[in-house]
Biopython code that builds the backbone (N, CA, C, O; Angstrom):
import numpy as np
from Bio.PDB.StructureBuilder import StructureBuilder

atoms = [
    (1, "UNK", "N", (-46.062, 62.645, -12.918)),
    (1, "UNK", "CA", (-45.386, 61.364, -12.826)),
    (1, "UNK", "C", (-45.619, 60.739, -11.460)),
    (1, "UNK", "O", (-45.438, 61.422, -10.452)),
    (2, "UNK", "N", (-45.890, 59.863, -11.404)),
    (2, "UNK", "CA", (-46.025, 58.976, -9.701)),
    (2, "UNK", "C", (-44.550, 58.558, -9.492)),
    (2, "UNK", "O", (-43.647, 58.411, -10.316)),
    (3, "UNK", "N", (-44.572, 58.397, -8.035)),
    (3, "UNK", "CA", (-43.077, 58.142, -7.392)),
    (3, "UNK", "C", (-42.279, 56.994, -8.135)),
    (3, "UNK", "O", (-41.074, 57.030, -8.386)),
    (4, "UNK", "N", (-43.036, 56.109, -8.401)),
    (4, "UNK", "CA", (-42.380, 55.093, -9.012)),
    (4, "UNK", "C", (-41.615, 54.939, -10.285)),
    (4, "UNK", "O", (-40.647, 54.207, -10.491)),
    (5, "UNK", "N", (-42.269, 55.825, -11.170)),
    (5, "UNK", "CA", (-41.970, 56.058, -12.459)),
    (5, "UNK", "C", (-40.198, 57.499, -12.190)),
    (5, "UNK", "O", (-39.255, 57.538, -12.981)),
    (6, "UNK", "N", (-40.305, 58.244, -11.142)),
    (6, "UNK", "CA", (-39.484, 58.858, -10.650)),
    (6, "UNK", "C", (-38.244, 57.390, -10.223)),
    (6, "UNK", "O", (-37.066, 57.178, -10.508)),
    (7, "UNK", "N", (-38.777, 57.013, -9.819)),
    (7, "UNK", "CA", (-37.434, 56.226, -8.722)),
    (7, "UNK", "C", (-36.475, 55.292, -9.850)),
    (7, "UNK", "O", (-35.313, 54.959, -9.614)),
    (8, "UNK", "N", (-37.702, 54.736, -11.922)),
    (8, "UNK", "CA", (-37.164, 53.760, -12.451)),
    (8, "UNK", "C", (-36.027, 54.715, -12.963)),
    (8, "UNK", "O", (-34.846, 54.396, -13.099)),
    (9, "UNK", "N", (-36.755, 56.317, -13.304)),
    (9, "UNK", "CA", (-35.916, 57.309, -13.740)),
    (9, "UNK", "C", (-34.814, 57.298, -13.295)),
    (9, "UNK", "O", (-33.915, 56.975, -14.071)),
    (10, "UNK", "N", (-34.369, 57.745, -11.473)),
    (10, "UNK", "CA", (-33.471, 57.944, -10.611)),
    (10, "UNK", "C", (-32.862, 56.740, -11.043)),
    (10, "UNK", "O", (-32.021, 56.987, -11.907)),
    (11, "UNK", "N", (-32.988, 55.116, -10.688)),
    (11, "UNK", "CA", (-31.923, 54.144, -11.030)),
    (11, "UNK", "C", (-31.269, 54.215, -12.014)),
    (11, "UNK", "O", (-30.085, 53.878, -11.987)),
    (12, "UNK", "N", (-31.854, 54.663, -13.123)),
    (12, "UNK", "CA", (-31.495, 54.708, -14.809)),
    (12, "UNK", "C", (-30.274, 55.503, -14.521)),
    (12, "UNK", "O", (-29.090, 55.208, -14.685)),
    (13, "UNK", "N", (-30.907, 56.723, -13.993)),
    (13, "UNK", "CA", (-30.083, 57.824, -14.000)),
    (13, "UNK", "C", (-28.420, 57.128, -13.434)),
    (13, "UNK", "O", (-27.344, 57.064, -14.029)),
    (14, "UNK", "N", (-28.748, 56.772, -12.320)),
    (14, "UNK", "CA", (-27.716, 56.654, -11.364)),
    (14, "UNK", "C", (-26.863, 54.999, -12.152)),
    (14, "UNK", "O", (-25.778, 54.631, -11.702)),
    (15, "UNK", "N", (-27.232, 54.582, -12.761)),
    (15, "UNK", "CA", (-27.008, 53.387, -13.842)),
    (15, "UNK", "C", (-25.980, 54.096, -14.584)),
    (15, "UNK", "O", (-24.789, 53.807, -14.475)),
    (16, "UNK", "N", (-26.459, 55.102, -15.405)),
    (16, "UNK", "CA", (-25.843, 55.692, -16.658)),
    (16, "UNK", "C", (-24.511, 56.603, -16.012)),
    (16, "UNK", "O", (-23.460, 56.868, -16.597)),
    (17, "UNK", "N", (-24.888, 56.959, -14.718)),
    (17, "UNK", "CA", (-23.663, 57.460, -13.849)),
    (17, "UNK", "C", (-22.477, 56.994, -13.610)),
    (17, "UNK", "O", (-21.373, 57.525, -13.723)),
    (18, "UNK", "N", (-23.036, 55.159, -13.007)),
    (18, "UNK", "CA", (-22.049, 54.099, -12.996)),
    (18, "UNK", "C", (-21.198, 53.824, -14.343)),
    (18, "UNK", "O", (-20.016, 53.574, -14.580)),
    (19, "UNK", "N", (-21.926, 53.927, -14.819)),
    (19, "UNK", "CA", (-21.225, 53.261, -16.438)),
    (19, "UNK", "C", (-20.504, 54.007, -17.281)),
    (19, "UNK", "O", (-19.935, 53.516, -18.256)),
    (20, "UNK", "N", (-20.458, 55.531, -16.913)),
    (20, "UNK", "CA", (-19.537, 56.520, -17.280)),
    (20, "UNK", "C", (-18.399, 56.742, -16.612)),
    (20, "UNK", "O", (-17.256, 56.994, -16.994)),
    (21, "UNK", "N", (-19.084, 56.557, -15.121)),
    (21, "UNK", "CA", (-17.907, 56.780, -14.290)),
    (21, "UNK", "C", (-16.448, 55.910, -14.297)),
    (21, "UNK", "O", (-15.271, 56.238, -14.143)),
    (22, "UNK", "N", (-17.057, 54.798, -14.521)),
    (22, "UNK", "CA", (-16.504, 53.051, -14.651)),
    (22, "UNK", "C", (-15.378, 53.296, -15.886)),
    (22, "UNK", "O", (-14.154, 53.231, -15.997)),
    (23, "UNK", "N", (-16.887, 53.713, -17.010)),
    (23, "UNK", "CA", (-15.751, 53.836, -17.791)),
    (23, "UNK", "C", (-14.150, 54.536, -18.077)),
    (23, "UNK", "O", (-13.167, 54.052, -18.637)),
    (24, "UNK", "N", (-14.424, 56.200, -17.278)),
    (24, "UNK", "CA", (-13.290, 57.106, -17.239)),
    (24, "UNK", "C", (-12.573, 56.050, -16.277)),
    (24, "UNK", "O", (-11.458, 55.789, -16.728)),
    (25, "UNK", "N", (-12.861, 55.343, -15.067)),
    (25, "UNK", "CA", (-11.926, 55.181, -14.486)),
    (25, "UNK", "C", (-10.416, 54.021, -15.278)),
    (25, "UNK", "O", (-9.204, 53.858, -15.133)),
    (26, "UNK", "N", (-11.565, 53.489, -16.114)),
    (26, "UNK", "CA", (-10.533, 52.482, -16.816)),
    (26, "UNK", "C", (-10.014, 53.259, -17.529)),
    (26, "UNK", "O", (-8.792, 53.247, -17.378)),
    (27, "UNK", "N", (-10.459, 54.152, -18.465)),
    (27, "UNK", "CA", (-9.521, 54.747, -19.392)),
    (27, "UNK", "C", (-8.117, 56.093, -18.380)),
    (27, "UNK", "O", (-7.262, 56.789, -18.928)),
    (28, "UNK", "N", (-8.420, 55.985, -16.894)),
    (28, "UNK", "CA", (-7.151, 56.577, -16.384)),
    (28, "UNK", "C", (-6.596, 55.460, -15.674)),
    (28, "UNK", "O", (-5.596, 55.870, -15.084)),
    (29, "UNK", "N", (-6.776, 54.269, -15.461)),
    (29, "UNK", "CA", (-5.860, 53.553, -14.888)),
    (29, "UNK", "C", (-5.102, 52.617, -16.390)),
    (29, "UNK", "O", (-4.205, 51.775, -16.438)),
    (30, "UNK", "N", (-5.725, 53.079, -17.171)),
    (30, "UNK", "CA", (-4.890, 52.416, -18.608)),
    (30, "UNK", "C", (-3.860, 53.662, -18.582)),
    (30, "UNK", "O", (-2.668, 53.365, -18.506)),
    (31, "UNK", "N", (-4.124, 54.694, -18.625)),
    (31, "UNK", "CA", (-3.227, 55.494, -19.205)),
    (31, "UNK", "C", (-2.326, 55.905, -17.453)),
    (31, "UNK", "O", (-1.643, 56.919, -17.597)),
    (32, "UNK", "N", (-2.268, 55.527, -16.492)),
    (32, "UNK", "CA", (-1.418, 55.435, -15.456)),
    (32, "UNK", "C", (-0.543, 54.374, -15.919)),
    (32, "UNK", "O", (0.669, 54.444, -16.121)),
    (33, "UNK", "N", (-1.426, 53.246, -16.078)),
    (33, "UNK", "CA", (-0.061, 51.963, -16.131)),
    (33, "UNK", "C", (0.574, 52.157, -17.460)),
    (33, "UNK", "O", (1.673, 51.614, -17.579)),
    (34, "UNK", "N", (0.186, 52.721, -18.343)),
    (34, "UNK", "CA", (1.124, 53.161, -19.849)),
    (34, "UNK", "C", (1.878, 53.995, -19.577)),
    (34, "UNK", "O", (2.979, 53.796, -20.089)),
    (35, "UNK", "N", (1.793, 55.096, -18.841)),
    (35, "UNK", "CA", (2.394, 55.748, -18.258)),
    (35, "UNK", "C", (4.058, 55.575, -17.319)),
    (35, "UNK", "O", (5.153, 56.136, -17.344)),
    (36, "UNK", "N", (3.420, 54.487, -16.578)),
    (36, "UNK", "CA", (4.574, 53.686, -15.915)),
    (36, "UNK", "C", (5.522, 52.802, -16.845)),
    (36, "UNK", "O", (6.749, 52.873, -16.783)),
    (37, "UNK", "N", (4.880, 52.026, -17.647)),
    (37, "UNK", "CA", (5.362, 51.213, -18.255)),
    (37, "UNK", "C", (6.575, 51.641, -19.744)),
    (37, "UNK", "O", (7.382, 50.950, -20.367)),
    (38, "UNK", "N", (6.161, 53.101, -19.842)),
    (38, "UNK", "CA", (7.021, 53.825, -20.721)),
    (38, "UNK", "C", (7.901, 54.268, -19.668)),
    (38, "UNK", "O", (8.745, 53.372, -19.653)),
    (39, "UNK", "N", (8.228, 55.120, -18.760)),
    (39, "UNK", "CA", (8.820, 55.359, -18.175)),
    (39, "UNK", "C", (9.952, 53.622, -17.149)),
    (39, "UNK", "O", (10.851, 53.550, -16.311)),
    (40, "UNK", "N", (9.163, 52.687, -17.905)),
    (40, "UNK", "CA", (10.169, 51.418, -17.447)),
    (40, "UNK", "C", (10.027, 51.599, -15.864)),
    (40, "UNK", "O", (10.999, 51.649, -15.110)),
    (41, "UNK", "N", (8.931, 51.673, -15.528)),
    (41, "UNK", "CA", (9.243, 51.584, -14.169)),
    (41, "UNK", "C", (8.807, 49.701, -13.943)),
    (41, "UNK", "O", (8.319, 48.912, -14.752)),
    (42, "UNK", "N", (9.230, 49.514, -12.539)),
    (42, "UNK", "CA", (9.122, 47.865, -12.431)),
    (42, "UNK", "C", (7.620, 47.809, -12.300)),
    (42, "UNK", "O", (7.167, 48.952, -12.249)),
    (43, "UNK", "N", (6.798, 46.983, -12.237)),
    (43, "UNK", "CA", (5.630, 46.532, -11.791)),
    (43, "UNK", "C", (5.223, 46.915, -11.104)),
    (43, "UNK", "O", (4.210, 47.608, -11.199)),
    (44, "UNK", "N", (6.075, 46.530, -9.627)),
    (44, "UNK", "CA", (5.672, 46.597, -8.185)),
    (44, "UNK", "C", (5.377, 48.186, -8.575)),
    (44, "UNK", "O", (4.166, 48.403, -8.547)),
    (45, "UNK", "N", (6.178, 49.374, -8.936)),
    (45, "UNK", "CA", (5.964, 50.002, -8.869)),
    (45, "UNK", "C", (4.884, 50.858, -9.223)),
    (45, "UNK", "O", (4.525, 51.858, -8.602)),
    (46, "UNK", "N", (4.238, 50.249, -10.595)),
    (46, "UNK", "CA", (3.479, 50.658, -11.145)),
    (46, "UNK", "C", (1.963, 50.357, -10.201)),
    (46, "UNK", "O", (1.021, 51.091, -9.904)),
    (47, "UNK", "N", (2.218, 49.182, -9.974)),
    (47, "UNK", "CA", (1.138, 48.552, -9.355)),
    (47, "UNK", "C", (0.638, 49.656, -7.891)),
    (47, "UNK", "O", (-0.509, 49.971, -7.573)),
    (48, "UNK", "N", (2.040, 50.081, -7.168)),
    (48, "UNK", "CA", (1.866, 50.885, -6.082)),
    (48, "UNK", "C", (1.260, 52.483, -6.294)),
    (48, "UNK", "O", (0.416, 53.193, -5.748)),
    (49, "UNK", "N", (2.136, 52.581, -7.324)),
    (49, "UNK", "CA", (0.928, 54.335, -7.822)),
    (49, "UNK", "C", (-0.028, 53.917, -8.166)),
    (49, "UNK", "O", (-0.827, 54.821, -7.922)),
    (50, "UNK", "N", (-0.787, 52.776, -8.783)),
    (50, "UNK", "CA", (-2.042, 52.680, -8.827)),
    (50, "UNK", "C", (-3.013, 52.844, -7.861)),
    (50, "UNK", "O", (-4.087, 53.442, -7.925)),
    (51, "UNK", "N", (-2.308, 52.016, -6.632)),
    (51, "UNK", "CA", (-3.161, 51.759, -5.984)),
    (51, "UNK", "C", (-3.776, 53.265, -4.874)),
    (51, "UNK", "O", (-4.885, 53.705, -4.571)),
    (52, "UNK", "N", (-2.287, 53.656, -4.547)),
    (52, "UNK", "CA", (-1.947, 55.041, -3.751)),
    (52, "UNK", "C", (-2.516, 56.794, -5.361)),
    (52, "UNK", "O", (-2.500, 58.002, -5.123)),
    (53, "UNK", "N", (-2.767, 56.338, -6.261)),
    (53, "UNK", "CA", (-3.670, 57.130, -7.245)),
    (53, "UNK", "C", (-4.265, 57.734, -6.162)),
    (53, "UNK", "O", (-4.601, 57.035, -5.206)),
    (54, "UNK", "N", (-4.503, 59.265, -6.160)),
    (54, "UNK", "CA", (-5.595, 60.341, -5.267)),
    (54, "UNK", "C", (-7.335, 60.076, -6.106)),
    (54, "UNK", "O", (-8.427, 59.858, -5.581)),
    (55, "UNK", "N", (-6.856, 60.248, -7.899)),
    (55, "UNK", "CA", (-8.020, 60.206, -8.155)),
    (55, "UNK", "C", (-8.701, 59.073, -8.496)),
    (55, "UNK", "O", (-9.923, 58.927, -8.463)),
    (56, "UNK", "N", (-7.760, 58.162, -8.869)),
    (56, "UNK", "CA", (-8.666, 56.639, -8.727)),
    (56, "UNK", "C", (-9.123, 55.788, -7.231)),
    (56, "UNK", "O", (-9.620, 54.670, -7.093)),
    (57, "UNK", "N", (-8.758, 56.744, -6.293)),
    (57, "UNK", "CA", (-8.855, 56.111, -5.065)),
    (57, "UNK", "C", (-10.793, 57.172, -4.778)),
    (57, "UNK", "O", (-11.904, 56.792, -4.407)),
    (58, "UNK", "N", (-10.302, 58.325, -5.148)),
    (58, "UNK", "CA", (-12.215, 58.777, -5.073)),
    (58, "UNK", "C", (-12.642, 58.149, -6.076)),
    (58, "UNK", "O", (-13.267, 57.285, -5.462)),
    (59, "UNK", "N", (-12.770, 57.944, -6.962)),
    (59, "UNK", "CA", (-13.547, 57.636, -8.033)),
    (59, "UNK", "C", (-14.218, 55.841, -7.875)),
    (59, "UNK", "O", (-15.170, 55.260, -8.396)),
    (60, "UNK", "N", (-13.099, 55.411, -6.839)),
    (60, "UNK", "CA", (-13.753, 54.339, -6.266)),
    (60, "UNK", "C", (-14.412, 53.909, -5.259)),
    (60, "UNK", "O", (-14.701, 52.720, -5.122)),
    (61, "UNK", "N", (-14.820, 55.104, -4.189)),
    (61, "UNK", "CA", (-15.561, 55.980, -3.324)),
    (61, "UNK", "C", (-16.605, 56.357, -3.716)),
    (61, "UNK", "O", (-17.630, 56.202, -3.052)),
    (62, "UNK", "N", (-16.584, 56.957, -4.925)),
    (62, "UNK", "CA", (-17.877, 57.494, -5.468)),
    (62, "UNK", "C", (-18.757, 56.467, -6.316)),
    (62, "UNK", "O", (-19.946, 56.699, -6.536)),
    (63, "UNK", "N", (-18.190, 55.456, -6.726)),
    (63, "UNK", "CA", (-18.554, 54.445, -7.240)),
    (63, "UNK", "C", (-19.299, 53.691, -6.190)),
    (63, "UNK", "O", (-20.496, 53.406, -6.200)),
    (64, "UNK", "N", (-18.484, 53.437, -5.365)),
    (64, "UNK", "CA", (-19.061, 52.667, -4.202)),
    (64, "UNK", "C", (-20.115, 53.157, -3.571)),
    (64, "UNK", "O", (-20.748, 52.458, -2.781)),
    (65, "UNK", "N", (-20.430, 54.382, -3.829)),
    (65, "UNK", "CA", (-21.424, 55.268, -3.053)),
    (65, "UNK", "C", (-22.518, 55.319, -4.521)),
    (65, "UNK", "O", (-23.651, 55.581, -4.120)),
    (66, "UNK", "N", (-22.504, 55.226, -5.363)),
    (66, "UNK", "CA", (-23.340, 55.164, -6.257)),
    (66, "UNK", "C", (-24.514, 53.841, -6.802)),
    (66, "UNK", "O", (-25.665, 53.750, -7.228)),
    (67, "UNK", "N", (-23.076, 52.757, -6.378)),
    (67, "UNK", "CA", (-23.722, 51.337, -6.500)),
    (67, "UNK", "C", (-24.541, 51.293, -5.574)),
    (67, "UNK", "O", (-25.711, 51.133, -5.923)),
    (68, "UNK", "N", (-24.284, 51.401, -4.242)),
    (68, "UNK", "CA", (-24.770, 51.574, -2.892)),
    (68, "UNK", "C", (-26.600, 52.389, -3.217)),
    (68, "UNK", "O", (-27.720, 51.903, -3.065)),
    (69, "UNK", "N", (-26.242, 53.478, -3.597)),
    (69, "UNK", "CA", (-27.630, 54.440, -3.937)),
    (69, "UNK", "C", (-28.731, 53.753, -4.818)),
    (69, "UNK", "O", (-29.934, 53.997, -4.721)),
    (70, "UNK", "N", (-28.114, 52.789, -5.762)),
    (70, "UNK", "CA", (-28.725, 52.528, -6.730)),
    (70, "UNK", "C", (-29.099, 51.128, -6.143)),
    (70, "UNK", "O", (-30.189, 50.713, -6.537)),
    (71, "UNK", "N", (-28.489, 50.403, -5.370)),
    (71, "UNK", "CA", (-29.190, 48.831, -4.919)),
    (71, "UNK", "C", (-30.262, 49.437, -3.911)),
    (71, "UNK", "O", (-31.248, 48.701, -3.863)),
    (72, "UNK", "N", (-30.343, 50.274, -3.299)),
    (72, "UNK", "CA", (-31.436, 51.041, -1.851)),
    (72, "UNK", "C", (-32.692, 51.592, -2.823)),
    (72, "UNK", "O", (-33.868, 51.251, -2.697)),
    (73, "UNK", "N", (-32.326, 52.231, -3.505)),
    (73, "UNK", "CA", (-33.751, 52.812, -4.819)),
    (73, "UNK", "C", (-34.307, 51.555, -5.899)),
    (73, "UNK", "O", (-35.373, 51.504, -6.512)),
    (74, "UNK", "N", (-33.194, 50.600, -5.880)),
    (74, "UNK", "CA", (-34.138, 49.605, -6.585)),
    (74, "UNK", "C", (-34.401, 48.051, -5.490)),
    (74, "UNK", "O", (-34.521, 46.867, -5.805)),
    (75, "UNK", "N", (-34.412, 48.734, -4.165)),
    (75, "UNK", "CA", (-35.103, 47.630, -3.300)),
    (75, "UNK", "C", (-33.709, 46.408, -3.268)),
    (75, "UNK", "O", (-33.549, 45.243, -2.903)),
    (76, "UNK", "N", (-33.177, 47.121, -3.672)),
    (76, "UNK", "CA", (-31.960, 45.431, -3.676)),
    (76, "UNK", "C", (-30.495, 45.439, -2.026)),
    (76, "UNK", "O", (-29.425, 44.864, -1.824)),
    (77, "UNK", "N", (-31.199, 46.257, -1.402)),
    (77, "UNK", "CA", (-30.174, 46.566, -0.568)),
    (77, "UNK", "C", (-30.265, 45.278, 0.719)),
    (77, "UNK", "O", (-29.455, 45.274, 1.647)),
]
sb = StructureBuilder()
sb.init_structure("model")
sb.init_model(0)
sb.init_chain("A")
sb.init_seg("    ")
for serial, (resi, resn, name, xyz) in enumerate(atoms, 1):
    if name == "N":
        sb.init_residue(resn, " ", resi, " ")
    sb.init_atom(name, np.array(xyz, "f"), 0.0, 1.0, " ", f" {name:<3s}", serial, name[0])
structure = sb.get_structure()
């Protein structure tokens, strides 16, 4: 394989990474705020464990570090 055909691989790759990752993250910040919202907590509140979340706070770290990887390998940085 020549480097290039490696690197469309690597974006793909790191594409299909984003788009999984993305996805779990929505399906745990749905089930945080359902979470809250059964338990009747107020908004504000809900809104504040969202934000203070341990694992939605990496997962948007790692995201950010993925988008990041993937604009530098496809020249878009």
């Amino acid at each position: 394989m020549t480097e290039q055909a490696d690197q469309a691989v690597s974006v793909e790759e790191l594409q299909e990474s984003i788009d999984e990752l993305s996805a779990y993250r929505d399906r745990l910040y749905k089930d945080v705020v359902a979470l809250g919202q059964k338990l009747r907590l107020p908004q504000k509140k809900i809104d504040a464990t969202v934000k203070e979340h341990p694992e939605l706070t990496r997962i948007d770290e790692v995201l950010n570090q993925l988008v990041e990887q993937k604009n530098i390998q496809s020249g878009q940085a």
